[in-house]
C-alpha positions as CSV (number, residue, x, y, z in Angstrom):
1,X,45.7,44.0,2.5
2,X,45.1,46.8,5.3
3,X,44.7,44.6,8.8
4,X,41.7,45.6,10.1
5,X,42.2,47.3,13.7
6,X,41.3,44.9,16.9
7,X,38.6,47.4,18.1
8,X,37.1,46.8,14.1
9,X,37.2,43.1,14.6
10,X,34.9,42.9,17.8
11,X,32.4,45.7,15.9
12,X,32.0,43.1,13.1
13,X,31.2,40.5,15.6
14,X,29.2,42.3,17.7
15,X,27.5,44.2,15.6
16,X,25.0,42.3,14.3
17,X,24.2,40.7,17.7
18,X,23.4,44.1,19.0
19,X,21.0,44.6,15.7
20,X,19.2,42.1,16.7
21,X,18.4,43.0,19.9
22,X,17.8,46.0,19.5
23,X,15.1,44.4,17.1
24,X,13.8,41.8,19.9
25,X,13.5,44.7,22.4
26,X,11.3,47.3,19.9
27,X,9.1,44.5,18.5
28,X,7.9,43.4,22.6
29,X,7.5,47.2,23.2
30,X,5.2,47.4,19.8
31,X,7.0,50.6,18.6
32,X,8.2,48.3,15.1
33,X,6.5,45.5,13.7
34,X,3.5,47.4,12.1
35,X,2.8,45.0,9.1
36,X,4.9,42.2,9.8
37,X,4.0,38.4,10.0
38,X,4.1,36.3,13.0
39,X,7.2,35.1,14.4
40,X,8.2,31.4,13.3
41,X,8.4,29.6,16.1
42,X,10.6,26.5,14.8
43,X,13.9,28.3,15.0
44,X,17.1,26.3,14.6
45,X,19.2,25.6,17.5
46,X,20.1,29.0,19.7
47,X,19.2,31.1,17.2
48,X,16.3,33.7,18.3
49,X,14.3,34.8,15.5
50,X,13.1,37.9,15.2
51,X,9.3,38.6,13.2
52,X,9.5,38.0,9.4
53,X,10.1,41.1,7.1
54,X,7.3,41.7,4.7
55,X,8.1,44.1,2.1
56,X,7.3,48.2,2.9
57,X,4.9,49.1,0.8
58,X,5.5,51.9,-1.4
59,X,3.5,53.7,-4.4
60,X,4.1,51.4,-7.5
61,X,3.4,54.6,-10.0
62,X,1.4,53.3,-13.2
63,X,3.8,55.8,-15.0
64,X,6.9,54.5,-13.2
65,X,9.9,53.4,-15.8
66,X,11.0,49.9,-15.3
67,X,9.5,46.6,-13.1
68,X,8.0,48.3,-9.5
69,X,6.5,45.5,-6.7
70,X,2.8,46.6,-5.6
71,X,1.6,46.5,-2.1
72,X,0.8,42.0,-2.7
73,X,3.9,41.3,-4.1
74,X,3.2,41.3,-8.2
75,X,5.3,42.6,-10.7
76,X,4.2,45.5,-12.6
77,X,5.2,47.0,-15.7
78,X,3.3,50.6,-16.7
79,X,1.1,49.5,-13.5
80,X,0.0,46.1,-15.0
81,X,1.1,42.3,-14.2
82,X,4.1,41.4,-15.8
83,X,5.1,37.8,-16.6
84,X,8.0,37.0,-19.1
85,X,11.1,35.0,-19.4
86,X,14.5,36.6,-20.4
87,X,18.1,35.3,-20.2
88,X,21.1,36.6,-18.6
89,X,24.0,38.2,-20.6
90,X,26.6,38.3,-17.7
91,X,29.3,39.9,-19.8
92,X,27.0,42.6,-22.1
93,X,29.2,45.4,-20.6
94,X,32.1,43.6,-18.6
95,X,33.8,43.0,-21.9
96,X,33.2,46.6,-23.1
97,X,34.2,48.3,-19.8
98,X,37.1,45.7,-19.3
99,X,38.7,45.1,-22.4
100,X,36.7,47.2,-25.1
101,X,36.5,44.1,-26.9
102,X,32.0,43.7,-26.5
103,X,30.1,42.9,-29.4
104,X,27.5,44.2,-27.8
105,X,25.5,45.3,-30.6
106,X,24.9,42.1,-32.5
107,X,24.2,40.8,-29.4
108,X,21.2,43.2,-28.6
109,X,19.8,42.6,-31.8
110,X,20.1,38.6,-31.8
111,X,17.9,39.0,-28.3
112,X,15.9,41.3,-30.3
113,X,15.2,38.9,-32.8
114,X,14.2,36.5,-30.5
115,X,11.2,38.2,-28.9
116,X,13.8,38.5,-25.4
117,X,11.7,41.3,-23.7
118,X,14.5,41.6,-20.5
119,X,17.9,40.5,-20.1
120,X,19.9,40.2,-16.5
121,X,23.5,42.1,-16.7
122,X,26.8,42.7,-14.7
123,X,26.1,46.7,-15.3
124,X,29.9,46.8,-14.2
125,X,33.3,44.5,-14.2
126,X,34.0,41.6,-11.7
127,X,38.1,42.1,-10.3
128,X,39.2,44.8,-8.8
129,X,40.3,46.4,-11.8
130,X,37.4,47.7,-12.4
131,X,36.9,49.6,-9.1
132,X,40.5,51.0,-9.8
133,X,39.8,52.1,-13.8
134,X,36.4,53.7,-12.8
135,X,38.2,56.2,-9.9
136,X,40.8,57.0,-12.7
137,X,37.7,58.4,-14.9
138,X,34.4,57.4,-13.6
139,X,32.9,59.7,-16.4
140,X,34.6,57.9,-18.9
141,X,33.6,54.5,-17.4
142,X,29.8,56.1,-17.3
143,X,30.3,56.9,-21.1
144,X,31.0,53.1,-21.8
145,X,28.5,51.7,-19.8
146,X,25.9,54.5,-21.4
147,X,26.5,53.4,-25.1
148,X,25.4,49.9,-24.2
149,X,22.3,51.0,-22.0
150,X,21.0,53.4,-24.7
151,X,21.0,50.6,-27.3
152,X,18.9,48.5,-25.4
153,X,16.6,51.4,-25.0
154,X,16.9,51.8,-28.9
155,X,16.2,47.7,-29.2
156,X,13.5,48.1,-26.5
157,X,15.0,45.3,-23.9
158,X,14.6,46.0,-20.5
159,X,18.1,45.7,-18.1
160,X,17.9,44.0,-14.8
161,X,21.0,45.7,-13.4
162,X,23.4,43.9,-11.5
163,X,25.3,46.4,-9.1
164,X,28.4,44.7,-7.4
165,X,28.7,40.9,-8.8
166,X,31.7,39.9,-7.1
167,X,31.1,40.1,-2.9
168,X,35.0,40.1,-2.6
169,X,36.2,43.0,-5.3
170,X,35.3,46.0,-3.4
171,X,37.1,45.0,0.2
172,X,40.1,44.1,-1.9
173,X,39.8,47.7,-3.8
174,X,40.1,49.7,-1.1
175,X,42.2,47.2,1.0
176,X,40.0,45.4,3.7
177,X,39.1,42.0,3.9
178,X,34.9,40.5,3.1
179,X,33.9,40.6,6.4
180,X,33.8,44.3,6.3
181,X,30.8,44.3,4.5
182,X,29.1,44.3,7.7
183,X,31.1,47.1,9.5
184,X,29.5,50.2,9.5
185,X,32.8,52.1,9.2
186,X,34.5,50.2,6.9
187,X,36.1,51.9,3.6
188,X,34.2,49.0,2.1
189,X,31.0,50.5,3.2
190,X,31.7,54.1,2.3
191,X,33.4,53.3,-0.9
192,X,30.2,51.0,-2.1
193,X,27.3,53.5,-1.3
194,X,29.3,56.2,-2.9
195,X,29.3,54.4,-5.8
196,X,25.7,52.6,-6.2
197,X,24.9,56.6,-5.6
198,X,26.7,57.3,-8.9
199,X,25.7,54.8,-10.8
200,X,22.3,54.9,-10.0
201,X,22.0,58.0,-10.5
202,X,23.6,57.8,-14.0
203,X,20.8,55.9,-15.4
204,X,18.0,55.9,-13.0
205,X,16.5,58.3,-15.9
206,X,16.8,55.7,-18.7
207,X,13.6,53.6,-19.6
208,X,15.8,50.6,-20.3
209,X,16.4,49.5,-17.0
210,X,13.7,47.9,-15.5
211,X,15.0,46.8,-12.1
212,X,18.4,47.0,-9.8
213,X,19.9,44.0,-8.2
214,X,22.9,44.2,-5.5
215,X,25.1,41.8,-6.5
216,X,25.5,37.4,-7.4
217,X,24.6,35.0,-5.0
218,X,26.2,36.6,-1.7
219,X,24.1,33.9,0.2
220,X,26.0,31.3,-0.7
221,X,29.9,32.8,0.6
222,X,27.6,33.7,3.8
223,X,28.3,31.8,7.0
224,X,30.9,29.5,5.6
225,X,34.4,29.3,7.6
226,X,36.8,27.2,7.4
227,X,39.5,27.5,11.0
228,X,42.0,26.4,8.7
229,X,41.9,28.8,5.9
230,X,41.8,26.3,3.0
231,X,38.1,26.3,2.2
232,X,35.4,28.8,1.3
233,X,38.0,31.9,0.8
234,X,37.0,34.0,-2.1
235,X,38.1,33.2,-5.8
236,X,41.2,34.7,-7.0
237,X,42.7,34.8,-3.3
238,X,42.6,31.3,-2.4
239,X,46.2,31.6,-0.2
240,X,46.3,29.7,3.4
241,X,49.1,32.1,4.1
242,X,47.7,35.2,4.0
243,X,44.3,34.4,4.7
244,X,42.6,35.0,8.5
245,X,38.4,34.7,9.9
246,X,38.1,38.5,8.2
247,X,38.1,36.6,4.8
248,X,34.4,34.9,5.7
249,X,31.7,36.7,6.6
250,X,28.4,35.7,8.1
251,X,25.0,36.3,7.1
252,X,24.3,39.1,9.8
253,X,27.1,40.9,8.3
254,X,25.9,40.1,4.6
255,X,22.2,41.4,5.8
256,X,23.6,44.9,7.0
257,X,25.4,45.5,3.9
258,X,21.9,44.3,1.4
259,X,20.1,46.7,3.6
260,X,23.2,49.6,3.2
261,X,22.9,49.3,-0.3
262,X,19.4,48.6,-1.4
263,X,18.6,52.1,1.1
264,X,20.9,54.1,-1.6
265,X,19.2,52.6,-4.5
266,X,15.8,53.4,-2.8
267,X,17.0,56.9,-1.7
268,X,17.7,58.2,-5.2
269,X,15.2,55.8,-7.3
270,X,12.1,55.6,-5.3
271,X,10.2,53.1,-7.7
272,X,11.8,50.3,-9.6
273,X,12.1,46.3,-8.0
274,X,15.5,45.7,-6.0
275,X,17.0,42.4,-5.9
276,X,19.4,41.2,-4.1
277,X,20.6,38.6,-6.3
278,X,20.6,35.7,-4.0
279,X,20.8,32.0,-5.3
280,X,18.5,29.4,-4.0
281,X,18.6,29.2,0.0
282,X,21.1,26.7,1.2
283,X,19.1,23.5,2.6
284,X,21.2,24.4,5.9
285,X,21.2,27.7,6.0
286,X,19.4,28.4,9.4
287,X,22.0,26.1,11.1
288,X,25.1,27.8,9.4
289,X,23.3,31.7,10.6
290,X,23.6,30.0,14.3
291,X,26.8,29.2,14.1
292,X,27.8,32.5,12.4
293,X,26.4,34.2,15.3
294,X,29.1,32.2,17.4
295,X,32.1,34.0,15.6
296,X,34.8,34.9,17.8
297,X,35.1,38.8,18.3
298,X,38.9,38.5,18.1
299,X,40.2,35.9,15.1
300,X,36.0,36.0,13.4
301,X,36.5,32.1,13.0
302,X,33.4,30.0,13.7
303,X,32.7,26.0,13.8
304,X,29.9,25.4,11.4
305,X,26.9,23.2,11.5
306,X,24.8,21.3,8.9
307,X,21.6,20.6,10.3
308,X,19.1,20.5,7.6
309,X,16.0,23.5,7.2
310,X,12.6,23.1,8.2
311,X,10.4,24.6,5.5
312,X,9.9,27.4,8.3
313,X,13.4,27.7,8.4
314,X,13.1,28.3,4.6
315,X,11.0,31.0,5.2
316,X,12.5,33.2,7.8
317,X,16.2,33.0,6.1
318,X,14.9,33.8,3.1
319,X,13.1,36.7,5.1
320,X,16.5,37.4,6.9
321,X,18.8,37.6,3.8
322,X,16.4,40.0,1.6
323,X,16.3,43.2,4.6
324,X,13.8,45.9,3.4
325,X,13.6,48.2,1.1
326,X,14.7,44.6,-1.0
327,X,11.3,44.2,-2.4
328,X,12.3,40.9,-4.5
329,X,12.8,37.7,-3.6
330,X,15.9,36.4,-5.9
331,X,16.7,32.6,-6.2
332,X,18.8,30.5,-8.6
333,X,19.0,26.7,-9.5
334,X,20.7,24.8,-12.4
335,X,19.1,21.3,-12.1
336,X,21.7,19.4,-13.6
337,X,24.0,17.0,-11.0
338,X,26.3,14.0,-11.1
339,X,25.3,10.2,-10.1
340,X,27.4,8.2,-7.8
341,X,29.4,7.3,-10.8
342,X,30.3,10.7,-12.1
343,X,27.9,11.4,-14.7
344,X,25.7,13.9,-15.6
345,X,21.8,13.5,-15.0
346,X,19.0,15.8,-14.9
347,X,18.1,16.7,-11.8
348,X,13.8,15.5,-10.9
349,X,14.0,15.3,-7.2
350,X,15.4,17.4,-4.4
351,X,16.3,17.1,-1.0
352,X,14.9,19.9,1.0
353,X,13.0,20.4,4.3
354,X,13.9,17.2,5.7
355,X,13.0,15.1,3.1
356,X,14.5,13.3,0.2
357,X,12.1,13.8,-2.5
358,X,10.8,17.7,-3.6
359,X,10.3,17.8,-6.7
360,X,11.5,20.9,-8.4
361,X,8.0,22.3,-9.5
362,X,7.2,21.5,-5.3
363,X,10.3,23.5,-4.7
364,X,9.4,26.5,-6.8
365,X,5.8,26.5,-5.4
366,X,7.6,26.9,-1.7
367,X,9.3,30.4,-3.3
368,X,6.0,31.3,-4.6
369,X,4.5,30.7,-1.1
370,X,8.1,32.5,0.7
371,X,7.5,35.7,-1.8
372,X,3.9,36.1,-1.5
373,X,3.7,36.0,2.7
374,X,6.7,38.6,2.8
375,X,5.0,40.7,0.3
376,X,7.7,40.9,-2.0
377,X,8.1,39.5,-5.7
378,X,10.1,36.2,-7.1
379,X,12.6,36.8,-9.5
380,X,14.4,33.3,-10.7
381,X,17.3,34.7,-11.9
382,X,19.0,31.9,-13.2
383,X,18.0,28.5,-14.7
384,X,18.3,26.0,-17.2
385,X,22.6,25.8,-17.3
386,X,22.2,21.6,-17.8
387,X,26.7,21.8,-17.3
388,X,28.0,18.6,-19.3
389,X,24.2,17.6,-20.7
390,X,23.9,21.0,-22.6
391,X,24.6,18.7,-26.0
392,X,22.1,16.2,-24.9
393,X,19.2,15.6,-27.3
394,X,16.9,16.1,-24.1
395,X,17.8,19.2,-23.1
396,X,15.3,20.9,-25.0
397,X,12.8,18.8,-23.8
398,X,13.9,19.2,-20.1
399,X,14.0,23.0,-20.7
400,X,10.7,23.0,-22.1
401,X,9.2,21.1,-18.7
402,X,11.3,23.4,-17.0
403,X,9.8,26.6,-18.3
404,X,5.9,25.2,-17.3
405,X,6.9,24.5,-13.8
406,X,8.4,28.2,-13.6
407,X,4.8,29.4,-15.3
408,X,2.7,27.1,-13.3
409,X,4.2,28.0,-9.8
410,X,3.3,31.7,-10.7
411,X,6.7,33.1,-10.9
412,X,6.5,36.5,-12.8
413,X,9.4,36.8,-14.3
414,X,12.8,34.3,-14.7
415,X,16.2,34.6,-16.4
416,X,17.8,31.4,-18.5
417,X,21.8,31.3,-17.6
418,X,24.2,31.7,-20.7
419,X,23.8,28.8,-23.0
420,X,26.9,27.7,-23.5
421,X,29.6,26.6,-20.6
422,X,32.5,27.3,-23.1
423,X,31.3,30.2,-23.8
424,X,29.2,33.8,-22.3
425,X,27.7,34.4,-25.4
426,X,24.0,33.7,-26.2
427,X,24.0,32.1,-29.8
428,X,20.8,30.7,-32.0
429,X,23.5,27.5,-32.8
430,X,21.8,24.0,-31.8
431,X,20.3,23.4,-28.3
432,X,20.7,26.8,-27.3
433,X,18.8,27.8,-30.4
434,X,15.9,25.5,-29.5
435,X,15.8,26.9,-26.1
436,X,15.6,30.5,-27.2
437,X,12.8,29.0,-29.2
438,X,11.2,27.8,-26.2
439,X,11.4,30.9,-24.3
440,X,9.6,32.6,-27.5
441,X,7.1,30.9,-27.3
442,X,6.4,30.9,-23.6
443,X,6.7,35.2,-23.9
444,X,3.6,34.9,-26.6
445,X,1.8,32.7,-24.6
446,X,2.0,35.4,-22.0
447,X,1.3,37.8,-24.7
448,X,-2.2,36.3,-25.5
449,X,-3.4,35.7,-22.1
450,X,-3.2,39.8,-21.7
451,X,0.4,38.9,-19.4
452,X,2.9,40.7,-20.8
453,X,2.5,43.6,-22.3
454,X,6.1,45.2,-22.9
455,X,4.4,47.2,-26.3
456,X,2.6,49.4,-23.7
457,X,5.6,50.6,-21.5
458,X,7.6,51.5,-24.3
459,X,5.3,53.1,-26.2
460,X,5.4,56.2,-23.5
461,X,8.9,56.7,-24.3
């Protein structure tokens, strides 16, 4: 790894800070703000907030190709409400672009098959390696990726696009460390909007993708230090040794790169939805931004804290972490969990907000309410992974609940997780069968009640 220079180190620090003031400063002289909520008032421990973000509105085109976000909020597709469940098929192209080994094919048509109308994909790999085989031939790496993209055209699934999965492959392609995600200099920086550029642009033409999403849960690495270097560092490098505070980064510096990135997607595809592909908010997540904001300029180490959200807290962190032109709200949640005694159980209550008992269809009702005050849309992009209760003769049941409260929170559009733990691909084979079932059914009860109308779009092309 590259050290990053001492003058870098108190830019990554600072940077953010000086963001936000300049923020503070604009909003009091009224020259921004112009369609923005009130500020929240409740703000964790010495941590000023600055006005929520609603979504810029921009002109969702009836003729537009893929999912756009109209001036409220909704999902559109060909400039009507969309609503449909689909499932995510992490390693569609991963194991075509990695190995060459994808069946991707039989895959498309077993979705097909079942009535999937969208899937959510890694468009690219997850290592390193990736980054390094696309420089040697990024046309040939294009080619791969194409083959797999026209098929679902030919199928007539819709792609949500995942960009950059893994937060800590591009620092370690071009030799810096996570937290220069949120340096404005950084080869990290350059390297990535170079690339979303060219990737974007490679496909942006195709009717098959329907929206573009950053990268996986960056939220969750956000804020999270460890002074010791034996927690939190990113998979594949978890070394003591080598590690320093450059290896965490905070949510400031997670915001600036979201923003980075989701402005080159915007730049060269002025229509379709942009995730950032967020999990669920932490329940402390307000408390850990504070103490990120504490990072020392010169080692970036910070002590945490783990005071628990307010729902208002909720609501300006999930503001914070989805920086315009992000028009979607992206969340994830596997309710499945382990008892005091080390078994699995299904997951009926949360604790969030300060108390002990939301129930999940209470919690998607509070993303429902987040989404629809920013202006932007919900996307659940993963649910129903039940871990060591996938086998359980309840599952289906559970998954079945699980699908009305998703529906009855008025969540447009959700993605199922892979079916199987011990394996990433989807499969018609017991459980998993039952639930692709489910998720049929659910798409033509959309279907009758004039929801979902997928026939429409692709009909144009």
């Amino acid at each position: 790894m590259k050290k990053i220079r001492s003058d870098k180190k108190i830019l990554l620090t600072l940077f953010s800070a000086i963001v936000a003031l300049s923020l503070i400063l604009s909003a009091c002289d009224g020259t921004s703000g112009a369609g923005k909520e009130d500020p929240v008032t409740d703000a964790p421990p010495e941590v000023t907030k600055m006005p929520l973000e609603t979504a810029e509105p921009h002109e969702s085109k009836e003729n537009a190709m893929g999912f756009t976000v109209n001036e409220s909020g909704a999902v559109l597709l060909a400039g009507k409400p969309f609503y449909g469940f689909g499932v995510n098929v992490f390693s569609l192209v991963t194991r075509e672009v990695e190995t060459g080994t994808s069946d991707y094919r039989n895959q498309l048509d077993l979705l097909k098959e079942c009535g999937i109308p969208f899937i959510r994909i890694n468009l690219g790999g997850f290592w390193k390696s990736y980054y390094e085989q696309y420089d040697r031939n990024p046309a040939e790496m294009i080619a791969k990726i194409r083959e797999i993209v026209d098929y679902a055209e030919e199928k007539q699934i819709g792609l949500v696009c995942s960009l950059l999965w893994f937060n800590a492959a591009i620092p370690d392609h071009v030799g810096e460390k996570r937290a220069s995600i949120g340096d404005p200099d950084s080869e990290t920086v350059k390297y990535t909007k170079k690339y979303v550029a060219e990737i974007v642009n490679a496909f942006k033409d195709s009717p098959a993708v329907w929206a573009w999403e950053i990268g996986n849960e960056y939220n969750l690495d956000a804020d999270l230090c460890d002074p010791e270097f034996k927690n939190w560092l990113p998979i594949g490098y978890e070394d003591p040794e080598k590690a320093n505070g450059f290896d965490y980064y905070t949510s400031g510096e997670m915001q600036y790169y979201l923003a980075e990135v989701a402005s080159v997607i915007r730049e060269n595809d002025p229509d379709r939805m942009i995730s950032s592909g967020n999990s669920e908010m932490r329940s402390y997540s307000g408390a850990l931004h504070a103490a990120g904001l504490k990072a020392d300029p010169v080692t970036h180490v910070w002590e945490m804290a783990w005071d628990t959200d307010s729902e208002q807290d909720f609501l300006y962190m999930n503001s914070f972490m989805a920086p315009n032109p992000i028009d979607c709200l992206s969340f994830h949640l596997q309710l499945c969990g382990y008892n005091e005694n080390g078994e699995a159980e299904y997951i009926r209550s949360l604790a969030r907000f300060g108390k002990s008992d939301v129930s999940p269809r209470e919690y998607f009702d509070a993303y429902a309410r987040v989404a629809k005050k920013l202006k932007k849309a919900a996307f659940f992009g993963e649910f129903g992974d039940y871990l060591d209760l996938e086998a359980d003769e309840r599952t289906p049941g559970e998954f079945k609940e699980l699908l009305s409260w998703i529906s009855d929170a008025g969540i447009q559009i959700a993605c199922s997780w892979q079916f199987s733990a011990k394996s990433l691909y989807v499969t018609t084979d017991g459980n998993d069968g039952k639930k692709l079932e489910s998720i049929r059914e659910a798409n033509e009860a959309f279907q009758a009640a004039g929801k979902q109308d997928a026939g429409l779009y692709w009909s144009r092309y």
